[in-house]
C-alpha positions as CSV (number, residue, x, y, z in Angstrom):
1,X,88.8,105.9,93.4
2,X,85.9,107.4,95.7
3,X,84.3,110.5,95.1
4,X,83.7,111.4,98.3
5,X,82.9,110.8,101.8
6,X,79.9,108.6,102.0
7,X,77.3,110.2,104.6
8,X,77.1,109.1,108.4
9,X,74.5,107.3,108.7
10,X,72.7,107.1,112.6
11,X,71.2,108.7,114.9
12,X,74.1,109.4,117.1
13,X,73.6,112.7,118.9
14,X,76.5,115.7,119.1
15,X,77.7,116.7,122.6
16,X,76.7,120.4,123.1
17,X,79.6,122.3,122.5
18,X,80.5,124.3,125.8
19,X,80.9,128.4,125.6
20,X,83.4,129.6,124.1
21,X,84.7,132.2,126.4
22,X,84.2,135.8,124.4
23,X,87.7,137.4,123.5
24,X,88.9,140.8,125.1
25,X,89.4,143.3,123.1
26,X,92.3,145.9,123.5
27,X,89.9,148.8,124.7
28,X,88.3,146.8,127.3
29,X,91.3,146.2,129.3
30,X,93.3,149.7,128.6
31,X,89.9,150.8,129.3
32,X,89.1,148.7,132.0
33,X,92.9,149.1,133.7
34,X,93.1,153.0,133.6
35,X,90.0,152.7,135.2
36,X,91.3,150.3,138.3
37,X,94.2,153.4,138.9
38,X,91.7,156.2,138.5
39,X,91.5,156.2,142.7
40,X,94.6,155.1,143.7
41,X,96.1,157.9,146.3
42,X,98.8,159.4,144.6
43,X,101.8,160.0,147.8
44,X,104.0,162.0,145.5
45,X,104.6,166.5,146.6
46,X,102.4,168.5,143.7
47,X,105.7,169.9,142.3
48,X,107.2,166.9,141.3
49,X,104.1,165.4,139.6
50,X,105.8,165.6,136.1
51,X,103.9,162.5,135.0
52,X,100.9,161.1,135.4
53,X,100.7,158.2,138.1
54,X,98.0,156.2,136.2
55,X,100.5,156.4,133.7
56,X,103.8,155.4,135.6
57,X,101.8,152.2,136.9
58,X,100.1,151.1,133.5
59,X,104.1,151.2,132.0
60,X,105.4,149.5,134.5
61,X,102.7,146.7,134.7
62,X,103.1,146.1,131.3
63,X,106.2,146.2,131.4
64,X,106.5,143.8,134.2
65,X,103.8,141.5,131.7
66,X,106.2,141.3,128.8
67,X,108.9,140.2,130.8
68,X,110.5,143.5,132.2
69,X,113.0,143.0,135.2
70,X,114.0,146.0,137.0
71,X,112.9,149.9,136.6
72,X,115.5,150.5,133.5
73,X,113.6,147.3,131.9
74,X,110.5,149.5,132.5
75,X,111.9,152.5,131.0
76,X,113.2,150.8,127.5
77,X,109.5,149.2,127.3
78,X,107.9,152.7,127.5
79,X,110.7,154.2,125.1
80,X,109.9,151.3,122.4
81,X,106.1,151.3,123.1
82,X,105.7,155.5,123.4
83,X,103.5,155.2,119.8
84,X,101.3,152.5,121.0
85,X,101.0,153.7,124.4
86,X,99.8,157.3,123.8
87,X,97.0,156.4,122.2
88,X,95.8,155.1,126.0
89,X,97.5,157.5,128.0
90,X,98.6,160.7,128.1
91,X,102.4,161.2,128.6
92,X,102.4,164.7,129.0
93,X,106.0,164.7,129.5
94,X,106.9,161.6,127.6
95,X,108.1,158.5,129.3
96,X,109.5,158.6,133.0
97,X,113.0,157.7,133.8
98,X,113.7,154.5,135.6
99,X,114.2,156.4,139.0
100,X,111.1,158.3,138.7
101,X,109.7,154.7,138.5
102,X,111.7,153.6,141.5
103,X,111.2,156.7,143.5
104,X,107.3,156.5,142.7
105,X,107.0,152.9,143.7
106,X,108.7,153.1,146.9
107,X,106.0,155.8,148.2
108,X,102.9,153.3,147.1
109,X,100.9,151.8,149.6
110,X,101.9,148.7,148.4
111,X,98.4,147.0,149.6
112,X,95.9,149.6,148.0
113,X,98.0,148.5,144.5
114,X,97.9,144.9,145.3
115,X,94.1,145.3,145.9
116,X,93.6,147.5,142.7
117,X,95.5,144.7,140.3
118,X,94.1,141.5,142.3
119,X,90.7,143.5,141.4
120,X,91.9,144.2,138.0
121,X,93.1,140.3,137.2
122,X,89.9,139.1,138.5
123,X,87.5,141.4,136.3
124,X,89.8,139.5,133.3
125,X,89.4,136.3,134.7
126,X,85.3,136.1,135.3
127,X,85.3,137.9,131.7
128,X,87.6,134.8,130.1
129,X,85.6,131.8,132.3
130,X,82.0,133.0,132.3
């Protein structure tokens, strides 16, 4: 029996590894989403704001992420999530009810929110390739 591995022997050279792309941590993109809703126009009448927009949209995008279909989908997410997700937002009246996500969608411009997450994905992106 061996004892080992004998040594390489040579003068072979080692490809340069390439970069590693640097991971994203959890604060950087709660951070970094809130941030992308911070200036979104918000259409809704002051006296039926009972929750937060940034908060409405970062629910339901997540939502949407983990494989949500449809605004009760949404709801359920933020009910099983509330813990996790109120140490990012605020919830000052809990989680929504899938028609206050419905309602609040429908009065979106839905290009300004298109712009916002195109600008949002491709912040993640350049951070993941470069």
């Amino acid at each position: 029996m061996t004892k080992g591995f004998s040594p390489v022997v040579g003068s072979a050279k080692l490809k340069p590894l390439k970069p590693q792309p640097q991971p994203i941590f959890m604060e950087e993109l709660e951070g970094g989403l809130l941030n992308y809703f911070d200036d979104i126009p918000d259409p809704r009448v002051d006296r039926t704001k009972h929750h937060l927009l940034k908060d409405i949209l970062v629910i339901a995008l997540l939502a949407i992420i983990a494989g949500g279909n449809g605004w009760e989908d949404i709801e359920n997410y933020g009910i099983s999530k509330q813990t996790w997700l109120k140490q990012f937002l605020e919830l000052p009246n809990g989680i929504p009810h899938h028609d206050t996500f419905r309602r609040d969608f429908e009065k979106l411009d839905p290009k300004i929110l298109e712009q916002k997450l195109t600008q949002w994905v491709q912040k993640i992106l350049g951070s993941v390739v470069e």
